[in-house]
C-alpha positions as CSV (number, residue, x, y, z in Angstrom):
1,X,92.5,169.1,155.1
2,X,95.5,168.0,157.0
3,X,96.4,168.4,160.5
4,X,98.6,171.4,160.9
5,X,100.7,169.9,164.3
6,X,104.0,171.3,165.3
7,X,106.1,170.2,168.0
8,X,109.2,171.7,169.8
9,X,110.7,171.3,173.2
10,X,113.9,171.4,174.9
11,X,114.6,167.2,174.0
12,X,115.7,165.8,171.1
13,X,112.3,165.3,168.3
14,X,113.1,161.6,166.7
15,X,110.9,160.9,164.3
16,X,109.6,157.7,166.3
17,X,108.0,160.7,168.8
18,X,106.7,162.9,165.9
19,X,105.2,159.6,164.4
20,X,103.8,158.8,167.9
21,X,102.3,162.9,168.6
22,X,100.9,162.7,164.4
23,X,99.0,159.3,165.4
24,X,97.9,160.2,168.7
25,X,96.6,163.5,167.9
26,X,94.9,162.3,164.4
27,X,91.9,161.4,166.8
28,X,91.0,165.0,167.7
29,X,90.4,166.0,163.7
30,X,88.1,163.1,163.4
31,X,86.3,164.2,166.2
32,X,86.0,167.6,165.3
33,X,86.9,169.3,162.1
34,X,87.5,173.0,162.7
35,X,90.9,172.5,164.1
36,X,93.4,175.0,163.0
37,X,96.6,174.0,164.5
38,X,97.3,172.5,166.9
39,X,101.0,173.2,169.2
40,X,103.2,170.6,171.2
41,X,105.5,171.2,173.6
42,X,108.1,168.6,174.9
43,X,110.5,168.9,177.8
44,X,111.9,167.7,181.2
45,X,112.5,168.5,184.3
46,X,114.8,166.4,186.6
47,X,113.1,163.5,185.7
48,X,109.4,164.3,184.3
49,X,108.5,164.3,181.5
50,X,106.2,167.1,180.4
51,X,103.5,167.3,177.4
52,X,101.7,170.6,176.6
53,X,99.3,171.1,174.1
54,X,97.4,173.7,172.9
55,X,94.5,173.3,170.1
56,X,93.7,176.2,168.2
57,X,89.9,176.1,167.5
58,X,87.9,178.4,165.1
59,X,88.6,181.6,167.7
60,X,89.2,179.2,170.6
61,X,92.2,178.0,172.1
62,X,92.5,174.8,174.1
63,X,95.1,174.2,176.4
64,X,96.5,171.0,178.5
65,X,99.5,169.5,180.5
66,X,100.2,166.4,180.9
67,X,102.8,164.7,183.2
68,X,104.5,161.3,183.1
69,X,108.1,159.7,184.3
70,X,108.1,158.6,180.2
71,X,107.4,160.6,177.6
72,X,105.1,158.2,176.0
73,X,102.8,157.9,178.4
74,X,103.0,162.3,178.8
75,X,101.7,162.3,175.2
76,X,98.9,159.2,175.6
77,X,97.9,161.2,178.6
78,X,97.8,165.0,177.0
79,X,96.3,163.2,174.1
80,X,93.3,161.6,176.0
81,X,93.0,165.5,177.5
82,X,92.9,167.5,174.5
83,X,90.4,164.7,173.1
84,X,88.3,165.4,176.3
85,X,88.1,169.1,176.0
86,X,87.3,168.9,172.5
87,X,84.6,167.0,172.6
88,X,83.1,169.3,175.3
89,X,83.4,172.3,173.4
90,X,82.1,170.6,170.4
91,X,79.2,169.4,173.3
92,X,78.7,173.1,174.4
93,X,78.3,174.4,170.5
94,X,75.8,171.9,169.9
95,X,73.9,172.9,173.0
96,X,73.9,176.3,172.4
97,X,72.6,175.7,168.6
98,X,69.3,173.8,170.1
């Protein structure tokens, strides 16, 4: 099954960033496979950068925010978030099945 990712925002989407989200964001379906969709948002402010994310789970939603003077380093940052969260609802479902 393929990742389902889209990504909007008030900048300009190159295809160097949607690369960059697709690659970053591959890790989370390896770690765990019942991802639905997953949403991106990218935008400034004055000068920040801002990454949101939210991973839509089998009837859980994930959500994170990540903030960076480059965008890059927003989505490495949201990324390494979203990847944290996941594995500790994946942690808390394998609890609860013990």
């Amino acid at each position: 099954m393929s990742l389902q990712i889209q990504i909007a925002g008030n900048i300009e989407i190159t295809p160097a960033i949607r690369t960059f989200v697709e690659d970053k964001l591959a890790h989370l379906s390896k770690r765990y496979s019942h991802i639905g969709s997953i949403h991106i948002t990218l935008r400034v402010e004055n000068v920040t950068h801002i990454a949101e994310g939210t991973v839509h789970l089998d009837g859980t939603e994930i959500h994170a925010t990540a903030k960076d003077d480059d965008m890059y380093k927003a989505i490495e940052a949201l990324a390494d978030k979203l990847l944290g969260q996941v594995t500790k609802h994946k942690d808390k479902i394998i609890d609860s099945h013990r």
